[in-house]
PLY file of the C-alpha trace (Angstrom):
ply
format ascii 1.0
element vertex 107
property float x
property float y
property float z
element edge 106
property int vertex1
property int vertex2
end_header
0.00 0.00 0.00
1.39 3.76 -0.72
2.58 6.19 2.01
0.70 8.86 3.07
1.03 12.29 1.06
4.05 14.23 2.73
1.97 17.04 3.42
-0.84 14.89 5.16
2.12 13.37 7.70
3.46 17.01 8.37
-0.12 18.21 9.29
-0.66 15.27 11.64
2.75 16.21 13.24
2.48 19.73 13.02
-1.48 19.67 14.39
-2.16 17.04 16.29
-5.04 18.23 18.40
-6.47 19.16 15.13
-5.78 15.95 13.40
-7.63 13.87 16.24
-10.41 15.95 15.92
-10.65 15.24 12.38
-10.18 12.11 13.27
-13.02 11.71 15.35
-15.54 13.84 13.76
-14.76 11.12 10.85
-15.37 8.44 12.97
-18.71 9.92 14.17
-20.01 10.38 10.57
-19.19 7.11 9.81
-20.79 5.16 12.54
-24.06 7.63 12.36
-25.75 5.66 9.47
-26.49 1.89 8.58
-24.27 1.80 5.28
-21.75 -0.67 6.16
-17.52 0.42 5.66
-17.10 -1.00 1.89
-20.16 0.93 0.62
-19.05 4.07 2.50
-15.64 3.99 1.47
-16.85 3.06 -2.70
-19.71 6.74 -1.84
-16.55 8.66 -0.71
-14.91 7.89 -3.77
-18.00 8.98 -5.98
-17.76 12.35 -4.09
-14.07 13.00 -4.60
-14.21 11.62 -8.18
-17.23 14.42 -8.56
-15.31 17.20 -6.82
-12.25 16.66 -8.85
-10.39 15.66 -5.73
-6.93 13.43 -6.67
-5.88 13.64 -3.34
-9.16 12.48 -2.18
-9.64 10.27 -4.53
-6.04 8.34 -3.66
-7.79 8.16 -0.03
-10.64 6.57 -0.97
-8.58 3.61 -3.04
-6.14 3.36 -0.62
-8.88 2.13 1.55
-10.92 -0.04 -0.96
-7.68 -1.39 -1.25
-7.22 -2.18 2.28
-10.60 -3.18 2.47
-10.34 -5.62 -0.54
-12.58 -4.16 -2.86
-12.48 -5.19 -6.04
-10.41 -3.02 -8.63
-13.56 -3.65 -11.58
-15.90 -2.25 -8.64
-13.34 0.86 -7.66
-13.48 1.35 -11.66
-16.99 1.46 -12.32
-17.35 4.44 -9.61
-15.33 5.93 -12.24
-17.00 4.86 -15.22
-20.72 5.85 -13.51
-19.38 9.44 -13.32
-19.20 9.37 -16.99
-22.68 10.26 -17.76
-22.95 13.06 -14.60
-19.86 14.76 -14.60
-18.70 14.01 -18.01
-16.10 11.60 -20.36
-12.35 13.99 -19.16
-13.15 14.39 -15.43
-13.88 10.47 -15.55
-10.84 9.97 -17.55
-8.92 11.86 -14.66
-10.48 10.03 -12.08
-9.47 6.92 -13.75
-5.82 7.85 -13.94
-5.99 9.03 -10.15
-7.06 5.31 -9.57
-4.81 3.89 -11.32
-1.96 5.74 -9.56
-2.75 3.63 -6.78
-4.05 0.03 -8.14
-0.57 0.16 -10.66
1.66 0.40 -7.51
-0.30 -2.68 -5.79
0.21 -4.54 -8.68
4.16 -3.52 -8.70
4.00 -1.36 -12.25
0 1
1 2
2 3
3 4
4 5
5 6
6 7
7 8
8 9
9 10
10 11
11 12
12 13
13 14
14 15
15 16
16 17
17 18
18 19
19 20
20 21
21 22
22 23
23 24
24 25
25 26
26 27
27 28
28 29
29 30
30 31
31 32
32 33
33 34
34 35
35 36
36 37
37 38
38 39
39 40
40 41
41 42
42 43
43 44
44 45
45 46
46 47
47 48
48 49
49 50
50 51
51 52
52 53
53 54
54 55
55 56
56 57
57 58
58 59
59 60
60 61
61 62
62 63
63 64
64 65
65 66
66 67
67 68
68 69
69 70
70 71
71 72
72 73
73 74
74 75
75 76
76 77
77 78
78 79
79 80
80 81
81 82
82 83
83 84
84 85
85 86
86 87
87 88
88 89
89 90
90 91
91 92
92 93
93 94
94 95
95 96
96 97
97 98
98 99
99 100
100 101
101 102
102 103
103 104
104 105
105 106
């Protein structure tokens, strides 16, 4: 699995009251709904894919990934975009995936 983005690390060092806060008010959103973790984690990716998030959007597969989702179902969030937020920004979003799913496969 990839390292954390540098400037994610220096922010939890540099803020860590603020980062646990973060932290938990994550945790709280999470836990406030029935959706269980994978379909969570596969919605956050449809939100960062639609707000043209990479850095978001390297989140959200780094956690499918932990969680074992499937790479066809982290794609399709990808593909579904294509009709909503249109053929490039899906075509970025795919790239942003693949930055991660290439390095678990060692390419």
């Amino acid at each position: 699995m990839s390292k954390l983005p540098i400037q994610f690390e220096k922010f939890l060092k540099n803020y860590p009251t603020v980062a646990v806060a973060y932290e938990n008010l994550g945790g709280a959103v999470h836990e406030s709904g029935p959706l269980d973790e994978k379909t969570r984690v596969l919605i956050k990716l449809a939100i960062s894919i639609g707000a043209r998030m990479e850095g978001a959007v390297h989140a959200q597969v780094r956690k499918a990934i932990k969680l074992k989702i499937k790479k066809e179902e982290i794609k399709q969030v990808a593909l579904l975009a294509i009709t909503t937020i249109g053929f490039p920004s899906s075509m970025a979003a795919m790239s942003w995936i693949d930055d991660l799913l290439d390095k678990k496969k060692g390419k």
